[in-house]
Each structure stands twice: as structure tokens, then as C-alpha cells.
LOVEXGU-562738 format. One record per residue (C-alpha): residue in three letters; x, y, z. Coordinates in Angstrom, 1 decimal, always signed. Layout:
% LOVEXGU-562738
ATOM  nukol      c1      c2      c3
ATOM    ALA       X       Y       Z
...
//
This chain:
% LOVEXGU-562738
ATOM  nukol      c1      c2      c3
ATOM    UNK    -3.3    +0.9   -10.1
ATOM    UNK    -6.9    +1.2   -10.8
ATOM    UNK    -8.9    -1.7   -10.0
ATOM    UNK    -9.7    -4.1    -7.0
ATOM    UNK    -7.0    -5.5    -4.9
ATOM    UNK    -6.6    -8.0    -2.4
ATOM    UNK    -4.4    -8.2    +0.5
ATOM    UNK    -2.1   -11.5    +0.5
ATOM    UNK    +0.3   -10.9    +2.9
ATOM    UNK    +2.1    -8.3    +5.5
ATOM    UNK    +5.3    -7.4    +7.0
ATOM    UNK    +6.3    -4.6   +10.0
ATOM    UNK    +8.6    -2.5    +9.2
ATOM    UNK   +10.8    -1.5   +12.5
ATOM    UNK    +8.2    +0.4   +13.9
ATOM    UNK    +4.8    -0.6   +14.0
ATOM    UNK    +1.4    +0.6   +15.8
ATOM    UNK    +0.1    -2.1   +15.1
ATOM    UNK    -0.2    -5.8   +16.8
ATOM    UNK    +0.4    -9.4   +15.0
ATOM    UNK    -3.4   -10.0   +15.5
ATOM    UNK    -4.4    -6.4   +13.9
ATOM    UNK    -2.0    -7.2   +11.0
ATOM    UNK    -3.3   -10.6   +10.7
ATOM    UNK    -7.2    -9.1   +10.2
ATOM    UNK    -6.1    -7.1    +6.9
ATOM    UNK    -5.7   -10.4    +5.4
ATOM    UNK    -8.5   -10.8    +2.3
ATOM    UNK    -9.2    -7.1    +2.6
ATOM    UNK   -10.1    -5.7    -0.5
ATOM    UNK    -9.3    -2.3    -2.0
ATOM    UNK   -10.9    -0.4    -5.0
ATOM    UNK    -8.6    +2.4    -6.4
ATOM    UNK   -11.1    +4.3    -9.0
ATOM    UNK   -10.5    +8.1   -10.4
ATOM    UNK   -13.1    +9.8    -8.0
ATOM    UNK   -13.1    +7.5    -5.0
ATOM    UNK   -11.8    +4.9    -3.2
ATOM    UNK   -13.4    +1.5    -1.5
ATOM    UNK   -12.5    -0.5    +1.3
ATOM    UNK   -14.3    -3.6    +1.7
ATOM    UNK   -17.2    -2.6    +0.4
ATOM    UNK   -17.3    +1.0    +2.5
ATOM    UNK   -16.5    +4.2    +0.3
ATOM    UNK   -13.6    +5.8    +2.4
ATOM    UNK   -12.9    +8.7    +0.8
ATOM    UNK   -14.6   +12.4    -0.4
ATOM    UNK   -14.7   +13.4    -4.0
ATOM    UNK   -11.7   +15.6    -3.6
ATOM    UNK    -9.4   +13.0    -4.5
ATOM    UNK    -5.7   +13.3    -5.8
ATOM    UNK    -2.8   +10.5    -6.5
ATOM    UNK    +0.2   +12.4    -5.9
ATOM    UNK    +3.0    +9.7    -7.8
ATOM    UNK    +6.1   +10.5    -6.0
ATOM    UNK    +9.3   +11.8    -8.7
ATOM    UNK   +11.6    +9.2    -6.7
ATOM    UNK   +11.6    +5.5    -7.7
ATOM    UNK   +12.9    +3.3    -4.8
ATOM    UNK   +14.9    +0.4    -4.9
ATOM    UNK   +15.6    -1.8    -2.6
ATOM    UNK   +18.3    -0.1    -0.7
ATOM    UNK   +16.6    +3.1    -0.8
ATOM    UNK   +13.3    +1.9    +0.1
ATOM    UNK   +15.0    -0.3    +3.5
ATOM    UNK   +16.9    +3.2    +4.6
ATOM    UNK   +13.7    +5.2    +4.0
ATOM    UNK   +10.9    +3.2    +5.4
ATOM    UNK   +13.3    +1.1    +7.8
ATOM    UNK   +12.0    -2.1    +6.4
ATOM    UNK   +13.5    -4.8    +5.1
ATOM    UNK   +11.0    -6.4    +2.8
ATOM    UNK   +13.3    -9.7    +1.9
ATOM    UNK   +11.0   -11.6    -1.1
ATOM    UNK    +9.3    -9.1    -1.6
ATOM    UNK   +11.9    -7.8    -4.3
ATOM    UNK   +12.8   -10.9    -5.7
ATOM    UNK   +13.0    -9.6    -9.5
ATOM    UNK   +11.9    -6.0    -8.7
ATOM    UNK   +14.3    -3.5    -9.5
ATOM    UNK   +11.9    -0.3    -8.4
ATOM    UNK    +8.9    +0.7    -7.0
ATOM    UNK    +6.7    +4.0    -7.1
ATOM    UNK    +5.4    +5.5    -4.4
ATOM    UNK    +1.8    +7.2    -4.6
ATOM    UNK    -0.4    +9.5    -1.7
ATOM    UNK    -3.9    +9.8    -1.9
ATOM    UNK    -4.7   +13.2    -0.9
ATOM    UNK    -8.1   +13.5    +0.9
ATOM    UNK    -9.6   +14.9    +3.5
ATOM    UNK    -9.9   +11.3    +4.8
ATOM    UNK    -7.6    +9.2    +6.7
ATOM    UNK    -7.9    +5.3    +5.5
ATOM    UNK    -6.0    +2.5    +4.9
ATOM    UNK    -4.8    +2.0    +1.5
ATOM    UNK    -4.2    +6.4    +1.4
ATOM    UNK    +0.1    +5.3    +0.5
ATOM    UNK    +1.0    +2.7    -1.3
ATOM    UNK    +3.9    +1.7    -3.7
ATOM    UNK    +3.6    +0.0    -7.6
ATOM    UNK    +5.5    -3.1    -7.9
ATOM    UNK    +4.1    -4.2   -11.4
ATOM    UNK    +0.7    -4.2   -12.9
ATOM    UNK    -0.5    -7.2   -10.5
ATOM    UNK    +1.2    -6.2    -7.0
ATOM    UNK    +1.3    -2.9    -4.4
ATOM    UNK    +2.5    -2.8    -1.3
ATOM    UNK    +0.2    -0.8    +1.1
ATOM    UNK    +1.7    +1.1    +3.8
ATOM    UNK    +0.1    +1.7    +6.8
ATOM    UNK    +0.6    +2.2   +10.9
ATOM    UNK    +4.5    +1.3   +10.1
ATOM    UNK    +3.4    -2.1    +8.5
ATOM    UNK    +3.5    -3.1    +4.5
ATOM    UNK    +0.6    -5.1    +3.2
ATOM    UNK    +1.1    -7.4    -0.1
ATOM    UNK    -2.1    -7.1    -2.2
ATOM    UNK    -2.5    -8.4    -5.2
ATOM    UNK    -5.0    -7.4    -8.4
ATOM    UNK    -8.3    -9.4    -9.0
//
């Protein structure tokens, strides 16, 4: 999950903070995951006391809807499982939780709304 992301696309789970328009301008936002810090369009967001927790439970698609109360629909087409990982920091950001589809796609989760971002 290292590397530069972009985000592609987004979907609200139940409950969301957020409005259409807010989801709407995380479109094209970029995210760098690196081992001692993490960028979000170009800002650093986060302190050098930086941990990826990698959650021990793998969620499919069943677990992930009762969980998260989301129903992601395409999303899973030809996923079986994805992991969940935590950035602990003293900083609160988007892009801190997020979940590994494959080696080219994570879903960020944040303010009760899943963003699709894909690797550059």
C-alpha cells in the first residue's frame, strides 16, 4: 500500500457526516502512504510516530456490509477479501483507515463514507 493513490470514486455507507458536495470534492485527491509519513495533496498530514496496524480479520463482503453498514455493490466484483489497516498517529486525517483490495485499489474510509482510489 505504499505509494501515491488517487481517489476515483465514493460511496456513503448508512451513516455519513458528510454531504454529496463534500464527497464530491475528494474526487482527484491524492494520497502518499510512505514508511515515516503520510501526504495528502501535497500537505504532510501526519508526525513521525507513525504505525500501520493491519487488522488479523479479512473481510468479505458479507462481513464487511454488517460491520461498516455499507453495501459497496461493484465494488466487489471479483474480490473475495479485503484488509483493513489504521494509521496510528497523533494526527487525525483522511486516508488514517483504509482497506487493501489488490495491489492497484483501497478503499478509504472516512466520516461514514468509502472512497475508491486507485495507484498511480
Amino acid at each position: 500500500y505504499y505509494g501515491t493513490w488517487e481517489v476515483k470514486d465514493y460511496q456513503s455507507a448508512e451513516v455519513s457526516t458528510l454531504s454529496l458536495d463534500d464527497m464530491e470534492s475528494f474526487r482527484g485527491m491524492q494520497i502518499t502512504y510512505q514508511a515515516d509519513s503520510i501526504i495528502v495533496d501535497d500537505e504532510k498530514v501526519t508526525d513521525q510516530d507513525l504505525i500501520y496496524e493491519i487488522d488479523d480479520v479479512a473481510y468479505n463482503c458479507d462481513s464487511f456490509s454488517k460491520t461498516y453498514k455499507a453495501n459497496l455493490g461493484e465494488w466487489w466484483n471479483n474480490i473475495d477479501e479485503v484488509t483493513h489497516i489504521l494509521v496510528e498517529s497523533n494526527d487525525t486525517f483522511f486516508g488514517e483507515q483504509f482497506f487493501v483490495v489488490d495491489p492497484d485499489t483501497i478503499w478509504v474510509y472516512y466520516e461514514g463514507v468509502f472512497f475508491l482510489a486507485k495507484i498511480l
